[in-house]
N, C-alpha and C positions, 0 to 999 in steps of 0.2 A: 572446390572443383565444380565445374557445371552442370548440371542434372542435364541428360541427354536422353531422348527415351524415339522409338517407335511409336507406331499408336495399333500396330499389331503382331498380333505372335508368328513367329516361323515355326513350322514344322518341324515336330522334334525327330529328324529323321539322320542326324549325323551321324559320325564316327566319332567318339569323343575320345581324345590320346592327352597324356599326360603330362607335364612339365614345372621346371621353377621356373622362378623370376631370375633373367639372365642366363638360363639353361638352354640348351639345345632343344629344339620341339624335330621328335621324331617322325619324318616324312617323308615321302619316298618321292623324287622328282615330279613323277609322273602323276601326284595324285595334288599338285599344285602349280603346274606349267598346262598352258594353253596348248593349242597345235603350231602357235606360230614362235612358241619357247618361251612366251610371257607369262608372267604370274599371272595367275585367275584369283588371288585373294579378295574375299570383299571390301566392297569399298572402305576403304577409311582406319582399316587394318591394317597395313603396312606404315610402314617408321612410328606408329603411332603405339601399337601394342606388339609388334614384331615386326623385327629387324631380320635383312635376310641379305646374305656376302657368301664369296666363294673363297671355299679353301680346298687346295690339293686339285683345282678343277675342280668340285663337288660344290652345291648348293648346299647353302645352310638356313635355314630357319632358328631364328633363336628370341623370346620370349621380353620384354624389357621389363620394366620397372610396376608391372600393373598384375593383381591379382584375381582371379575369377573365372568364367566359362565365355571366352573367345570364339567367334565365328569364321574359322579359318577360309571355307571353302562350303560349296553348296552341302559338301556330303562332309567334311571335316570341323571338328570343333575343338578348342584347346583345353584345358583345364589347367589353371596356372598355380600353382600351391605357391606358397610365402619361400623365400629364400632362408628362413629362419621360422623354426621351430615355434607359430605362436597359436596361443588357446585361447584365448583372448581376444579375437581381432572383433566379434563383435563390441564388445565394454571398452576397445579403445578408440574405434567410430564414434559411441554414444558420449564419452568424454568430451570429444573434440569437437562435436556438431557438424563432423565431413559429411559430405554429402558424397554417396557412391556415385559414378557415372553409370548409368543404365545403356543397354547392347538389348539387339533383337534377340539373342540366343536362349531359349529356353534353358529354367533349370530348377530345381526342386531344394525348397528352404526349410528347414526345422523350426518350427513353430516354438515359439520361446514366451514364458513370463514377463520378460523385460521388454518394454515397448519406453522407442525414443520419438521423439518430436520430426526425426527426420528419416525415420520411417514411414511416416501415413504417405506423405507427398510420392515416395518410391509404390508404396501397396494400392493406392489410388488412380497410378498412372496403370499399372497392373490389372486391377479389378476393370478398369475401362476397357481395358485391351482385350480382356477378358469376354468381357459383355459383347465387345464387338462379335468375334466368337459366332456367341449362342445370338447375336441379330440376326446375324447371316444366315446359320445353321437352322434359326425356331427356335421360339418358345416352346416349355416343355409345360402341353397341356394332358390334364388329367380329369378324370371323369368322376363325377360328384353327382352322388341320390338324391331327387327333389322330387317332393312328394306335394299332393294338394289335395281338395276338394270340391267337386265340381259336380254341375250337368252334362257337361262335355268332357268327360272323360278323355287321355290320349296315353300313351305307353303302355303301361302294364295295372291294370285293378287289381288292388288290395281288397283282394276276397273276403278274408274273415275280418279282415279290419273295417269293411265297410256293413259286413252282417253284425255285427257285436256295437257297432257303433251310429250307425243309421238304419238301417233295413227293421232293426229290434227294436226300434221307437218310433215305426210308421214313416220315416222321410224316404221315401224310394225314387224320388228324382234325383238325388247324388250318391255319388261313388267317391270310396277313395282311390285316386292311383299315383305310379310312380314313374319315374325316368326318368334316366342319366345324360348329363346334360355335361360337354366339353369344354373346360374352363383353363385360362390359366391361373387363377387365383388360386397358388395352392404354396403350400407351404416354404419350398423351394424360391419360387419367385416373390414370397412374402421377403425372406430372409436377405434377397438381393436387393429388393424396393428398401428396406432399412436402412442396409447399408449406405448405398445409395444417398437417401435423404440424409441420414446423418452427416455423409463428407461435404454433402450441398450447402446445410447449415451451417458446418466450419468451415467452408470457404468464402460463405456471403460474409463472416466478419474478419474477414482476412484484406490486408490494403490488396487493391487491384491491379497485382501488374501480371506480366501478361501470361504467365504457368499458372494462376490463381482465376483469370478471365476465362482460360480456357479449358481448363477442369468446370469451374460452373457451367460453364455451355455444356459440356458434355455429359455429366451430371444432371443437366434437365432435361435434355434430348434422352436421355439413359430412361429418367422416371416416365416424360411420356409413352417411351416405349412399353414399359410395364403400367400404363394408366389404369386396366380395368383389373389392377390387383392392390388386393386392399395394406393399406400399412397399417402398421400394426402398432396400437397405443402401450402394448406390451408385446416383449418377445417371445411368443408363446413358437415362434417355428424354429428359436435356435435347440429346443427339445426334440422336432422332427427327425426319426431315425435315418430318411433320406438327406437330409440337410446336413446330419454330424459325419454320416459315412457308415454306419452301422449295416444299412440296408442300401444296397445299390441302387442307383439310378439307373433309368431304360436303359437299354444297350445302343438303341440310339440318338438316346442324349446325353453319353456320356462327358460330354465337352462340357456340360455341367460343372462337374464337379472343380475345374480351378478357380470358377470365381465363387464357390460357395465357400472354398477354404481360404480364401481370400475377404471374403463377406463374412464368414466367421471369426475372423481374426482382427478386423475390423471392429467390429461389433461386442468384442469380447476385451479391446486393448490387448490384443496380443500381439509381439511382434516376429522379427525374424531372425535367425543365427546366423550368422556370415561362418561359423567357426565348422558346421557339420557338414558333410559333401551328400547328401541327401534328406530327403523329408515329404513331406505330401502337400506342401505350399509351392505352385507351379507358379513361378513368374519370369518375367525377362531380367536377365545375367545382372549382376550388381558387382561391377568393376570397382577395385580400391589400388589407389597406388599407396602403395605399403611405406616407400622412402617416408614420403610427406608425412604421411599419417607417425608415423614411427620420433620424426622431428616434432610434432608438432604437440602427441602423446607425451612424454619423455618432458616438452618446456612446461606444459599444463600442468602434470603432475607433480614437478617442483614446485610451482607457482602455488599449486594447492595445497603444499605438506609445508610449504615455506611460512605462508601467510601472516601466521601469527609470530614468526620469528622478529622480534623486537629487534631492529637498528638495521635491517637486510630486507632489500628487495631481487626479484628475481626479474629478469626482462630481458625482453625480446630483440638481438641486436640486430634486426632487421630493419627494426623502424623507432621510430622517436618514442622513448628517452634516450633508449638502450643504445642509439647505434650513433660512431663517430666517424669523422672525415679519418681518411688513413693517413693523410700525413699533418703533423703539429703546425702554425708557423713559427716561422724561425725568429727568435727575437733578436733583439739588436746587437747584443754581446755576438749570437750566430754569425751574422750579420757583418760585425766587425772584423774579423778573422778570416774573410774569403777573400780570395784576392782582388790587388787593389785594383783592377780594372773594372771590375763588378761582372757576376755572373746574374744573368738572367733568368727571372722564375720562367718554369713551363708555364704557358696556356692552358686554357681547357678546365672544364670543371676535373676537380681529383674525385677519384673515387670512395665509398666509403667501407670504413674496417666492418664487417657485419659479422659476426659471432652469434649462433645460432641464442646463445642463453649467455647473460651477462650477468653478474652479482653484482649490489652494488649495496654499499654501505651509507648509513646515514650521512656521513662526513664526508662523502663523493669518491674516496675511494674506490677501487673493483677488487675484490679478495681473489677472483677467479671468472675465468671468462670460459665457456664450452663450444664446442663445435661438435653437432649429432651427426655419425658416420652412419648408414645404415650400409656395413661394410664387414669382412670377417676376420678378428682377428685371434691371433692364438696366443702372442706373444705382445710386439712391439705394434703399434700402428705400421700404416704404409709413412713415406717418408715425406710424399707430399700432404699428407692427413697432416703430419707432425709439423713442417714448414709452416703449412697454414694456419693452427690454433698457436704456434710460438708468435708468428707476426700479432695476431692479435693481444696475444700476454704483453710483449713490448708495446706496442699502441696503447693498450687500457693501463699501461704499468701494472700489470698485476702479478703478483709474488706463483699465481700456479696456470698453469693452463691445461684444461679437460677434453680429450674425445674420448664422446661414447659410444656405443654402438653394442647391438644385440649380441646375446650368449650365442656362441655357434659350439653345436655337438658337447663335446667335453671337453671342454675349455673353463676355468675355471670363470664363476660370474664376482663379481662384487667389485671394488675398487683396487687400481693395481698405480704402479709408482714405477714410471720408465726412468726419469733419472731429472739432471736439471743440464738446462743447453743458454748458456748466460746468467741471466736473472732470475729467469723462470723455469720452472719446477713443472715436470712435462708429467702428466698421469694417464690412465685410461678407468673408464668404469663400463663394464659387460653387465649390459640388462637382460636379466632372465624370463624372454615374452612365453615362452612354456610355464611359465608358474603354474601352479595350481591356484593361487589369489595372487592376481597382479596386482590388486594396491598394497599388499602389505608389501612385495618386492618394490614397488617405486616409494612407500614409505623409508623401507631398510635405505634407500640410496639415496634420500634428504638426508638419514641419519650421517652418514661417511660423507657426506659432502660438505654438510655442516660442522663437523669434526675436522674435517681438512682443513677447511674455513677459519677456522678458530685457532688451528695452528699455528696458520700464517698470518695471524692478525693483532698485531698490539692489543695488550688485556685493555686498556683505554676504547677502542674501538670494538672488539670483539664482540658479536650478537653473541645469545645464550646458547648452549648446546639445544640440540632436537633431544627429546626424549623416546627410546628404543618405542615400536611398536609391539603394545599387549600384545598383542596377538602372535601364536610360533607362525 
């Protein structure tokens, strides 16, 4: 998905109301119609992350396929939780290497152990936005004791210091004195000059295109702006009691503090939780569309627990190896047998069979072909879920065909067996995204698929079973 970002914060001054994915978003007419009866949503929010139709006469607002903190209206903002129960959704981003889409709407992230590769690019774009901020606003200067020795005294003389120290060994032309002198070099803007340089340095060896050109532009423009604050050869200011949050910042610089926990987190390899609905890391909303993510989790995770499985590959029937034209052709015996005036092939490129996750056996076989639902079931699939993974079972010849799709509520998880509808053998398997460890849950479901697999598969062809994962 495309990284989209602002290059500044809005005002965290919403109403923020709650909703799932595909849910109704609770709204009162009036607090998202114009005067002239049009929607006032902001830009680029409609059909895109809410959809909105009339029912009974009455407006609807209702939420689609994307998880996160939504910028409804100047004073409204959505909060969209997952359609499905999951605890997880950070570790299954960092899996995948998705890339969230970023929104103007502020919102506050749990600062996490776990840092992935495609978080800096999101916490960078953040920390910028951030600076912008405190440019507008002022640097946060502070006053610092500097003392000297002189003929020309100015500020305040050190009295005993200059009797005990000059005056008692006959020099009575110098004084010692002192004053405080308005700097920003101070610990605060140390910790953001780091940061800073540091993302500077991993973007100059990063190929140059153009979210990488323009991060370093801004990033240098950033350090001139802090020029007469010293960086630090060690980071003695991520100690500073202002800079961790111990000890408040001014009351009027507190706009401070989102890019210093941002500059800490940075600095520290920390990243962020997509999974907690609060924390003290203020940045702009980190959109995930869950379907994708949920298809794309789910192929990886087989591919990763599969690997070693001797004589079986796992692949993607989206694209080459994995995916074939939908219909065979017909060969001459076919051929023979239509009528004798001869029917005519269609035109047109055919479409092809794509099955989210194909099996495929050393011998070219397919054991079993999957199609990932992010859809709820209790029982049986929907009926066009079922239509569609049986056409592919007949396409690949394969003895079973799979949809999967997330545990909903109390619904029992694991592998289940709807029946067979011709040749093939129709299953479902419910992945449990609430786990408390989702790889051992996406291990256990190599294990049953494997086990399925071997079922259906001449002892001659058959890969080895998967072995249970240690771990309960």
């Amino acid at each position: 998905m495309t990284l989209t970002s602002s290059t500044s914060f809005t005002a965290p001054n919403r109403k923020v109301i709650h909703a799932r994915e595909y849910g109704l978003i609770d709204v009162e007419p009036a607090d998202v119609l114009g005067p002239d009866g049009r929607l006032v949503l902001t830009p680029g929010v409609l059909n895109k992350y809410v959809r909105a139709d009339f029912k009974n006469n009455e407006l609807r607002l209702m939420a689609k396929g994307v998880t996160g903190l939504i910028p409804l209206t100047d004073r409204l903002t959505v909060q969209v939780r997952p359609r499905f129960p999951v605890r997880n959704l950070t570790h299954m981003v960092s899996v995948c290497g998705y890339v969230p889409t970023v929104v103007s709407a502020l919102r506050e992230y749990t600062s996490t152990d776990r840092f992935s590769d495609w978080m800096l690019d999101v916490m960078a774009d953040a920390l910028l936005a951030a600076f912008d901020v405190i440019t507008l606003n002022g640097l946060l200067r502070t006053y610092h004791r500097r003392t000297e020795v002189s003929s020309y005294p100015h500020g305040r003389i050190d009295t005993t210091a200059t009797v005990l120290r000059y005056s008692s060994r006959g020099v009575n032309h110098q004084a010692q004195y002192s004053w405080f002198e308005r700097t920003t070099d101070n610990p605060p803007n140390r910790c953001l000059k780091s940061a800073m340089a540091q993302l500077h340095a991993h973007y100059l060896r990063l190929d140059r295109h153009s979210g990488v050109r323009e991060r370093i532009s801004r990033l240098g423009e950033a350090m001139r702006v802090l020029h007469s604050v010293t960086r630090e050869s060690r980071l003695f200011s991520l100690e500073d009691p202002q800079v961790r949050g111990t000890v408040p910042l001014p009351e009027t610089r507190s706009y401070y503090r989102p890019a210093l926990e941002l500059a800490l987190a940075i600095l520290t390899r920390r990243g962020i939780s997509l999974d907690a609905s609060t924390g003290t890391v203020q940045m702009q909303s980190l959109l995930v569309k869950t379907e994708d993510l949920f298809e794309e989790f789910v192929r990886l995770s087989l591919q990763d627990a599969l690997a070693d499985q001797t004589g079986l590959s796992v692949l993607d029937g989206n694209k080459d190896p994995g995916a074939l034209s939908l219909y065979e052709q017909l060969t001459d015996t076919d051929r023979g047998v239509l009528p004798e005036h001869g029917v005519p092939a269609i035109s047109g490129r055919a479409r092809d069979a794509n099955p989210d996750i194909v099996f495929r056996l050393d011998s070219g076989s397919h054991p079993l072909v999957a199609d990932v639902k992010y859809t709820e079931v209790t029982d049986f699939a929907d009926r066009s879920e079922v239509e569609q993974v049986v056409l592919y079972g007949l396409r690949y010849r394969a003895p079973v065909a799979l949809t999967i799709h997330p545990r909903r509520g109390g619904a029992t998880k694991g592998l289940h067996v709807a029946g067979r509808i011709g040749s093939v053998i129709v299953a479902q398997y419910r992945v449990d995204l609430g786990a408390e460890d989702l790889e051992i849950e996406m291990e256990h479901m190599a294990v049953q698929i494997s086990e399925l697999i071997a079922s259906q598969t001449p002892a001659s062809d058959s890969p080895a079973l998967l072995e249970p994962p240690l771990r309960a």
